[in-house]
Gaussian input, Z-matrix of N, CA and C with variables (Angstrom, degrees):
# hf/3-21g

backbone

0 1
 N
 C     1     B1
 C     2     B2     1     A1
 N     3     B3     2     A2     1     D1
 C     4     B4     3     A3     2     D2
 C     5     B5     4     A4     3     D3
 N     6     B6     5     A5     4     D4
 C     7     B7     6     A6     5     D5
 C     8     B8     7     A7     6     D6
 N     9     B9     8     A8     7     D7
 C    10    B10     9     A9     8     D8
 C    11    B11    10    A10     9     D9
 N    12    B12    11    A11    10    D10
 C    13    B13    12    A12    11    D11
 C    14    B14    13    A13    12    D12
 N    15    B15    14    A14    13    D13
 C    16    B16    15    A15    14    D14
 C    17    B17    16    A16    15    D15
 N    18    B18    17    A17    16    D16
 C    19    B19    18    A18    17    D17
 C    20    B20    19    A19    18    D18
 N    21    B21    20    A20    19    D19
 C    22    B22    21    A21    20    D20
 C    23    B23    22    A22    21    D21
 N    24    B24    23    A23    22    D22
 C    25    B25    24    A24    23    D23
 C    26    B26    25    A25    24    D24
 N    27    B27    26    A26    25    D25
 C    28    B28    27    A27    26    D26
 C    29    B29    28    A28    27    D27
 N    30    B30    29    A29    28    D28
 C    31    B31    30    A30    29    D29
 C    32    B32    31    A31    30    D30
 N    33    B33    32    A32    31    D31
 C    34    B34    33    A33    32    D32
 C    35    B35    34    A34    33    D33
 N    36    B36    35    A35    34    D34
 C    37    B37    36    A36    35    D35
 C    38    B38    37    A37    36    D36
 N    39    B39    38    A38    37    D37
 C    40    B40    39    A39    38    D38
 C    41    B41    40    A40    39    D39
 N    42    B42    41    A41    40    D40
 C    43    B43    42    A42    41    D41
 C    44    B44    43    A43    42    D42
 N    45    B45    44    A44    43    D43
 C    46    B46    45    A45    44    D44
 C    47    B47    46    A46    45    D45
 N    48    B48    47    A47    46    D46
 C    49    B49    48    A48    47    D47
 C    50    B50    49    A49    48    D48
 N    51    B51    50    A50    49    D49
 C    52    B52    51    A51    50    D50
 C    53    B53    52    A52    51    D51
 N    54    B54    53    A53    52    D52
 C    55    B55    54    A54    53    D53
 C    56    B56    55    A55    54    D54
 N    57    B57    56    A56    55    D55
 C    58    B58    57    A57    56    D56
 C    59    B59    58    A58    57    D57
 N    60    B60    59    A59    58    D58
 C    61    B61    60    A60    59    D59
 C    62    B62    61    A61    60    D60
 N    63    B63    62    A62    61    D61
 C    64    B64    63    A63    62    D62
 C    65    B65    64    A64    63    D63
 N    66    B66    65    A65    64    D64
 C    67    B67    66    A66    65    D65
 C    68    B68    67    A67    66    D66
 N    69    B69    68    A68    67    D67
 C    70    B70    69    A69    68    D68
 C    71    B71    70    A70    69    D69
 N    72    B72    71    A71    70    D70
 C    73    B73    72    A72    71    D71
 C    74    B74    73    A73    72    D72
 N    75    B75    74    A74    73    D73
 C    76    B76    75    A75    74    D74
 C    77    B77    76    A76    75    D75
 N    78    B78    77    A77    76    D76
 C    79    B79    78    A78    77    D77
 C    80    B80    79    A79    78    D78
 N    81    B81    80    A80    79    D79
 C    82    B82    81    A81    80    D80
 C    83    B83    82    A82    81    D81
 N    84    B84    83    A83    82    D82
 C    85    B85    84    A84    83    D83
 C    86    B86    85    A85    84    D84
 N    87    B87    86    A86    85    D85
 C    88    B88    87    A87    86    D86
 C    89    B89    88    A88    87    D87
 N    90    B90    89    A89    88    D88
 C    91    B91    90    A90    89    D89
 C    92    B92    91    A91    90    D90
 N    93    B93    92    A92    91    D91
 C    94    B94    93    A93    92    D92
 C    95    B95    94    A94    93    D93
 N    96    B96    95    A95    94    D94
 C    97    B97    96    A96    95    D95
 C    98    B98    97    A97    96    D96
 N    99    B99    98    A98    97    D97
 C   100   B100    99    A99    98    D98
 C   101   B101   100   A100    99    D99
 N   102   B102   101   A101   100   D100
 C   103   B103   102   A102   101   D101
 C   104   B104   103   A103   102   D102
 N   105   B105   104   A104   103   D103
 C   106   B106   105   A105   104   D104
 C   107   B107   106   A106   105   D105
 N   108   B108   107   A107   106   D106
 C   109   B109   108   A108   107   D107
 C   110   B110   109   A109   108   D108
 N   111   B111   110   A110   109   D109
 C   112   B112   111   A111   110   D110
 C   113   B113   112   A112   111   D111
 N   114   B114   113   A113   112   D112
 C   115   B115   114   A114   113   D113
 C   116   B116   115   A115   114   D114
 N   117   B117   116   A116   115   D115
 C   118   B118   117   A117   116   D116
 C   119   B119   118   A118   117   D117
 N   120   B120   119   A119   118   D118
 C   121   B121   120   A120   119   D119
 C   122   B122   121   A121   120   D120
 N   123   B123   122   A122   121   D121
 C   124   B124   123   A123   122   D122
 C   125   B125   124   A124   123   D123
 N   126   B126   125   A125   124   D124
 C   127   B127   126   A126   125   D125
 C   128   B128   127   A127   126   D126
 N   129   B129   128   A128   127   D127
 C   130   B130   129   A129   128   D128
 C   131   B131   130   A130   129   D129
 N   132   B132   131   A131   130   D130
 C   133   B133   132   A132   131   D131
 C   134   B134   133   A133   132   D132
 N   135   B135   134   A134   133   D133
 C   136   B136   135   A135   134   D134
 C   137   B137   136   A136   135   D135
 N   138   B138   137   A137   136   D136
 C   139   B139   138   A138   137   D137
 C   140   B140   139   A139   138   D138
 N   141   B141   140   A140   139   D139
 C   142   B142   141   A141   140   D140
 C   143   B143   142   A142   141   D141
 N   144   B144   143   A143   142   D142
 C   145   B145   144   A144   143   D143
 C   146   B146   145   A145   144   D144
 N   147   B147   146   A146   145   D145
 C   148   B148   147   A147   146   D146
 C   149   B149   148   A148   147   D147
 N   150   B150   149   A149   148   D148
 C   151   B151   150   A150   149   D149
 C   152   B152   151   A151   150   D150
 N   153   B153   152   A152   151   D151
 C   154   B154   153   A153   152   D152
 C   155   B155   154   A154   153   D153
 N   156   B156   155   A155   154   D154
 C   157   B157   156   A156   155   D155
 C   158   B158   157   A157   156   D156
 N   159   B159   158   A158   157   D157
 C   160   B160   159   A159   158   D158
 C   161   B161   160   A160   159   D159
 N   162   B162   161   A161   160   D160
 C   163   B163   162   A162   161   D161
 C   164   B164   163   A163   162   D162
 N   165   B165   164   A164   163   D163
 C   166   B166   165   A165   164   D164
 C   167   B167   166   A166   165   D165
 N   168   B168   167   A167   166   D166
 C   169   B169   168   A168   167   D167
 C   170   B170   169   A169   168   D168
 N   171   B171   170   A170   169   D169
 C   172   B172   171   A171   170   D170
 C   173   B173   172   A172   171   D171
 N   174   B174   173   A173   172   D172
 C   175   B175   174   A174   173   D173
 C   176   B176   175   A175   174   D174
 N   177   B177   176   A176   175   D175
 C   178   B178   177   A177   176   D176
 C   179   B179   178   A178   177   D177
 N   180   B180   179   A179   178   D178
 C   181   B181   180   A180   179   D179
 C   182   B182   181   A181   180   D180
 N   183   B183   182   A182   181   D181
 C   184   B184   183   A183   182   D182
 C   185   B185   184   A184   183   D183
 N   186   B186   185   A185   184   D184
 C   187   B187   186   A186   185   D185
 C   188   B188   187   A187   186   D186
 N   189   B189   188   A188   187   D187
 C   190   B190   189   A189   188   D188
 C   191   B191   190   A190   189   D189
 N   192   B192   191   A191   190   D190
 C   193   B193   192   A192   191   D191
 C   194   B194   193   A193   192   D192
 N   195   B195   194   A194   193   D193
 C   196   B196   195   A195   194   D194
 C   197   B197   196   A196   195   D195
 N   198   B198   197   A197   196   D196
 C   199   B199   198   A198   197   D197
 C   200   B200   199   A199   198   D198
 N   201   B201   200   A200   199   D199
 C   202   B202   201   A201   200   D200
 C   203   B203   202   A202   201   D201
 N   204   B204   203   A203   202   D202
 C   205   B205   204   A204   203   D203
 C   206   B206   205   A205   204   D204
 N   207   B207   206   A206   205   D205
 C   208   B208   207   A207   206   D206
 C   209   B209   208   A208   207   D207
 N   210   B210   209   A209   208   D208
 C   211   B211   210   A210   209   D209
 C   212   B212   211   A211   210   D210
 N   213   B213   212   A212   211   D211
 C   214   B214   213   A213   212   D212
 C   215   B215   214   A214   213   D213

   B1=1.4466
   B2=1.5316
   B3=1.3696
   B4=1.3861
   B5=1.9504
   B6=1.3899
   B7=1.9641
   B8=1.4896
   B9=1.2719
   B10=1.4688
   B11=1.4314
   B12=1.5821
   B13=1.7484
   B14=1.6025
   B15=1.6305
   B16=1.6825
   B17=1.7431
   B18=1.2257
   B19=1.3938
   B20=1.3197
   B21=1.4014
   B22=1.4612
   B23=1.7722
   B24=1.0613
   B25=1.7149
   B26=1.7325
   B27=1.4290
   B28=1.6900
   B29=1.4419
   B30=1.1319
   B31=1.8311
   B32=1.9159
   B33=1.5779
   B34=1.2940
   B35=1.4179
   B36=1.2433
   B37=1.8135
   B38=1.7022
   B39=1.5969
   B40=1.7722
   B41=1.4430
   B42=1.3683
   B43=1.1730
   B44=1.9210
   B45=1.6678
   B46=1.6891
   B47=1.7121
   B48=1.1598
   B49=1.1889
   B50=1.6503
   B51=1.5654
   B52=1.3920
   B53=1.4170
   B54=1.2346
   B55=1.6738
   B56=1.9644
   B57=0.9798
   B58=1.9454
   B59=1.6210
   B60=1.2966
   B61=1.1188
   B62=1.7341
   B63=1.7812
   B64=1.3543
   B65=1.7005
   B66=1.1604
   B67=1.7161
   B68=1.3745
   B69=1.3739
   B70=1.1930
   B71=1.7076
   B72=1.2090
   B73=1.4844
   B74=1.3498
   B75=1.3682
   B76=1.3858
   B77=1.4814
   B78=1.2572
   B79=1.6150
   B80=1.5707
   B81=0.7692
   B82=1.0826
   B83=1.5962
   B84=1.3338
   B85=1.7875
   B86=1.5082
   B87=1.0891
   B88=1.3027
   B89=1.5017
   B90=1.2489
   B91=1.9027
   B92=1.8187
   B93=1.4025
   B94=1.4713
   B95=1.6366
   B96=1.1557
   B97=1.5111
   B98=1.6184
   B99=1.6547
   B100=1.5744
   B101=2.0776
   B102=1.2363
   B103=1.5228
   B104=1.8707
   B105=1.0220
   B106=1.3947
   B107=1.5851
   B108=1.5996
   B109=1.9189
   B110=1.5566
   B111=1.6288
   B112=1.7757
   B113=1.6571
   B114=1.4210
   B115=1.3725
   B116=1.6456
   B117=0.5399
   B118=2.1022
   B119=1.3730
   B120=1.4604
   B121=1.5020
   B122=1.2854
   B123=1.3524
   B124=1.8470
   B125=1.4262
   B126=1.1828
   B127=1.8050
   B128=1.7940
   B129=1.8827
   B130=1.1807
   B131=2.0573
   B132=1.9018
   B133=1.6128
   B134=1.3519
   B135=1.2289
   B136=2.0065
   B137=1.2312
   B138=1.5576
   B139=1.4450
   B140=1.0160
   B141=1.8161
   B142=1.6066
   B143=1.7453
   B144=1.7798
   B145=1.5872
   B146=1.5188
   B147=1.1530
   B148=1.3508
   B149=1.7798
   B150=0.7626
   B151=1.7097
   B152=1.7160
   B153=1.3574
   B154=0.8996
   B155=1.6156
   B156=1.7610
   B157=1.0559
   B158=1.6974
   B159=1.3950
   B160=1.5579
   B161=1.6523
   B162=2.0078
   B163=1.0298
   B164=1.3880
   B165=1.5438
   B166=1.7617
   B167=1.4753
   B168=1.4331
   B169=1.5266
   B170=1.8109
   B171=1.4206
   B172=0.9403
   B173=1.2243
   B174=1.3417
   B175=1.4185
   B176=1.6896
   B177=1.4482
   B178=1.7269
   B179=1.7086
   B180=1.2482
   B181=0.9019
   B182=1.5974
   B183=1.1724
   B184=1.2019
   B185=1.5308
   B186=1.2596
   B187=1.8591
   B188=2.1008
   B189=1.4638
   B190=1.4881
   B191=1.3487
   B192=1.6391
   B193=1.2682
   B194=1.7796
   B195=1.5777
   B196=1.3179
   B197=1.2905
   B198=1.3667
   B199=1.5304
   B200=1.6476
   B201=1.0915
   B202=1.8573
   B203=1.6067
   B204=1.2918
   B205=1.7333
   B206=1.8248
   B207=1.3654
   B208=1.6341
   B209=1.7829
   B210=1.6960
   B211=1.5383
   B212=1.4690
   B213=1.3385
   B214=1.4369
   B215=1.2503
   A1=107.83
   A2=127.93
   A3=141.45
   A4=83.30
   A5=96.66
   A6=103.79
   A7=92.63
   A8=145.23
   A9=146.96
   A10=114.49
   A11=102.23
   A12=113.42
   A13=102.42
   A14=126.26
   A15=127.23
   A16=97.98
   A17=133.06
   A18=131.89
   A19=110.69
   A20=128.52
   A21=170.78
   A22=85.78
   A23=119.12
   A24=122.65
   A25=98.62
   A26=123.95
   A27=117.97
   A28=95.22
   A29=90.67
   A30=101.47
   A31=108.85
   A32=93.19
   A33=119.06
   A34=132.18
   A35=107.88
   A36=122.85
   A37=72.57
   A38=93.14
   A39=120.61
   A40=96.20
   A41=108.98
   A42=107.84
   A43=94.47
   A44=92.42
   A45=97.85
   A46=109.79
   A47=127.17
   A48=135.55
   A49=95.63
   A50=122.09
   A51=105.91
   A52=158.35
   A53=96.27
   A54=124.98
   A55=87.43
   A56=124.50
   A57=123.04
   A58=98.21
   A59=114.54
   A60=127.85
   A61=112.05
   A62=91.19
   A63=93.76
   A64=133.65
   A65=110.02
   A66=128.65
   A67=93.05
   A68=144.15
   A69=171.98
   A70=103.02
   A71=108.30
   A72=135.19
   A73=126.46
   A74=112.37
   A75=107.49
   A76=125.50
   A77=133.39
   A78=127.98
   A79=124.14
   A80=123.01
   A81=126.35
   A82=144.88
   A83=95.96
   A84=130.55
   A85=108.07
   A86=122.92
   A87=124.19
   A88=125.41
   A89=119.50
   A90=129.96
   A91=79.09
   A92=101.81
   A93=124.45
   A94=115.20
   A95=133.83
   A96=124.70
   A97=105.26
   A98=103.25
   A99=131.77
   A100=82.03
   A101=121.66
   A102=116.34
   A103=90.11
   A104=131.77
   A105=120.78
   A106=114.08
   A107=88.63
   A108=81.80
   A109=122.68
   A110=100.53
   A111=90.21
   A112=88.77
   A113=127.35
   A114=115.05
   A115=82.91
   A116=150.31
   A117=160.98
   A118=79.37
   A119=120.62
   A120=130.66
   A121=119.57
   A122=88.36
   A123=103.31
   A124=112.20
   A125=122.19
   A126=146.72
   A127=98.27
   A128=102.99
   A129=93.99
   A130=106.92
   A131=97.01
   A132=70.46
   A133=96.99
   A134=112.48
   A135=100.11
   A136=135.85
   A137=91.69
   A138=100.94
   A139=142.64
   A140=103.72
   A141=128.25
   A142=125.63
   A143=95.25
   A144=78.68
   A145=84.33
   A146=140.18
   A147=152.71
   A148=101.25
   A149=114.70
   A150=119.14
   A151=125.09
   A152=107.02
   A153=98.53
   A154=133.49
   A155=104.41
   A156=131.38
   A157=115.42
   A158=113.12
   A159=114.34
   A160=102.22
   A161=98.17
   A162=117.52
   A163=116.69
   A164=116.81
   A165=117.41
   A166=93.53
   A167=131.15
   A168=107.98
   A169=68.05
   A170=128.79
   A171=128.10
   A172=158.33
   A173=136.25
   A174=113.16
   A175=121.61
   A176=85.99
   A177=113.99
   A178=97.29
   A179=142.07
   A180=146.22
   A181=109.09
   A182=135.53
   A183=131.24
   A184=101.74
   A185=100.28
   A186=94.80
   A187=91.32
   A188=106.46
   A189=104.97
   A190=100.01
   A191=119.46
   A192=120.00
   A193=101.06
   A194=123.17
   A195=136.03
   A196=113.81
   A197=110.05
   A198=117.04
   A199=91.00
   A200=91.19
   A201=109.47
   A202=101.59
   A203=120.51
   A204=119.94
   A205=89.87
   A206=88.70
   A207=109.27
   A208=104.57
   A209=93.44
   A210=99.08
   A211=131.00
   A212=123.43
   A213=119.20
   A214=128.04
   D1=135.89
   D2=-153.36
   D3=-95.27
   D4=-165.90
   D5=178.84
   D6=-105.82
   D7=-33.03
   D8=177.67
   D9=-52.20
   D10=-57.06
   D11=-174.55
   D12=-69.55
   D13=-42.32
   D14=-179.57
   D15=-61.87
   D16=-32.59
   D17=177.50
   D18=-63.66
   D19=-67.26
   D20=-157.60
   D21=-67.04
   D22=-51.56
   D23=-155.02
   D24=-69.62
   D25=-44.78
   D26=171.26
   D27=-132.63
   D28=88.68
   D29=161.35
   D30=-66.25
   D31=137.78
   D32=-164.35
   D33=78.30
   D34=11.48
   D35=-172.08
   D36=-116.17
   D37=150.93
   D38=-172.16
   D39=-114.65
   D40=130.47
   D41=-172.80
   D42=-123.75
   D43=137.38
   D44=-168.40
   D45=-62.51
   D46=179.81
   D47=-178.42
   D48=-88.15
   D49=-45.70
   D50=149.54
   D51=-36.19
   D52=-39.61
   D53=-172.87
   D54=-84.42
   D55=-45.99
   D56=-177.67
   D57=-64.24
   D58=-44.15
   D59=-179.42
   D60=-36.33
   D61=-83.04
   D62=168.67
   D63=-67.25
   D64=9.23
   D65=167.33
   D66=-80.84
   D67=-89.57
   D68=-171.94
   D69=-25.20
   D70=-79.94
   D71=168.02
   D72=-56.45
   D73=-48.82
   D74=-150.07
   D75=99.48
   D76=157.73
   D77=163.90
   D78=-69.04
   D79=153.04
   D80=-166.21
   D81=85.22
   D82=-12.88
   D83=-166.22
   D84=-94.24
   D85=104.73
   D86=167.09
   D87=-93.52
   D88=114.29
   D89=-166.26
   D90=-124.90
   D91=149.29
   D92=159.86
   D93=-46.85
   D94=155.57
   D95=-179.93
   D96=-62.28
   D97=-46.09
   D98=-149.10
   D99=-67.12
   D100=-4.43
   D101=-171.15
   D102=-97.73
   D103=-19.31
   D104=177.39
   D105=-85.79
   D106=-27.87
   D107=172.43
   D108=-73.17
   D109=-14.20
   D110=-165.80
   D111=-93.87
   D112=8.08
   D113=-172.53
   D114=-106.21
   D115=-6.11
   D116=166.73
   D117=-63.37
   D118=-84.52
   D119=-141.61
   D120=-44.57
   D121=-43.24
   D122=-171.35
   D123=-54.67
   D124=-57.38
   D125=-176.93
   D126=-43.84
   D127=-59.68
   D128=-156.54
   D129=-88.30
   D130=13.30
   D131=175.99
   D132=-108.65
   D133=-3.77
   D134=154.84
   D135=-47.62
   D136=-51.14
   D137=170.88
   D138=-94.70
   D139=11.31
   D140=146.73
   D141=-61.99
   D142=-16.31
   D143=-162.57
   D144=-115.66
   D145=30.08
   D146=142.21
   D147=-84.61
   D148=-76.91
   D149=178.67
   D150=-123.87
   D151=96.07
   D152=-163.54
   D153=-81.73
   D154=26.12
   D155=165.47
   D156=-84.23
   D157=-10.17
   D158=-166.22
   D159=-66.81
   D160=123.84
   D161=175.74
   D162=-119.92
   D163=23.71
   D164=-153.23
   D165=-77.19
   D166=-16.00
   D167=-136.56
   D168=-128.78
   D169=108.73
   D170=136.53
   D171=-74.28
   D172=126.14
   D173=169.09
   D174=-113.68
   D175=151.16
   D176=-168.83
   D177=-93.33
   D178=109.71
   D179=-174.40
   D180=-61.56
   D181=134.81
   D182=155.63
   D183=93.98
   D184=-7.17
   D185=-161.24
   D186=-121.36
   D187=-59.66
   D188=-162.93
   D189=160.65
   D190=-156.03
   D191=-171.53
   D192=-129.90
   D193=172.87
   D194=149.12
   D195=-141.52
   D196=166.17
   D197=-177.34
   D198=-100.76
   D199=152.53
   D200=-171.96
   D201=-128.00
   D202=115.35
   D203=-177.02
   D204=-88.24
   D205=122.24
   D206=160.30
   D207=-43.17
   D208=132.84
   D209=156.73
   D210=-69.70
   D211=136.06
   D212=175.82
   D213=-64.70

C-alpha cells in the first residue's frame, strides 16, 4: 500500500506521520518526520498542476495528514 491509497482508503480519519511512516517503511525503520512530508509533496504538486485548486490531501499540523473527498 503506497501513502496516497492508506489516505484515500478512509477519507477524513488523520493519519499520524508515524502510522505513513510505518506504511512507507515498514516497522522498524526510522526516516526523519520532515521525510513523510516531501513524500506528501510530490502527489499533491501533480495534482496541483492538473487543478490548481487540489485540496484532497490535507495537512493537520503537528498531528499528520487526511484525504478530504471534494464536495459535489
Amino acid at each position: 500500500m503506497d501513502l496516497l491509497e492508506a489516505l484515500a482508503i478512509r477519507p477524513g480519519f488523520v493519519k499520524t506521520r508515524h502510522q505513513l511512516m510505518d506504511i512507507a517503511y515498514g516497522d522498524g525503520v526510522h526516516v526523519e518526520d520532515r521525510t513523510i512530508d516531501s513524500h506528501i509533496k510530490r502527489p499533491r504538486r501533480k495534482f496541483r498542476r492538473v487543478d490548481p485548486r487540489f485540496t484532497t490531501i490535507a495537512t493537520l499540523y503537528g498531528v499528520g495528514y487526511k484525504f478530504v473527498l471534494p464536495e459535489a
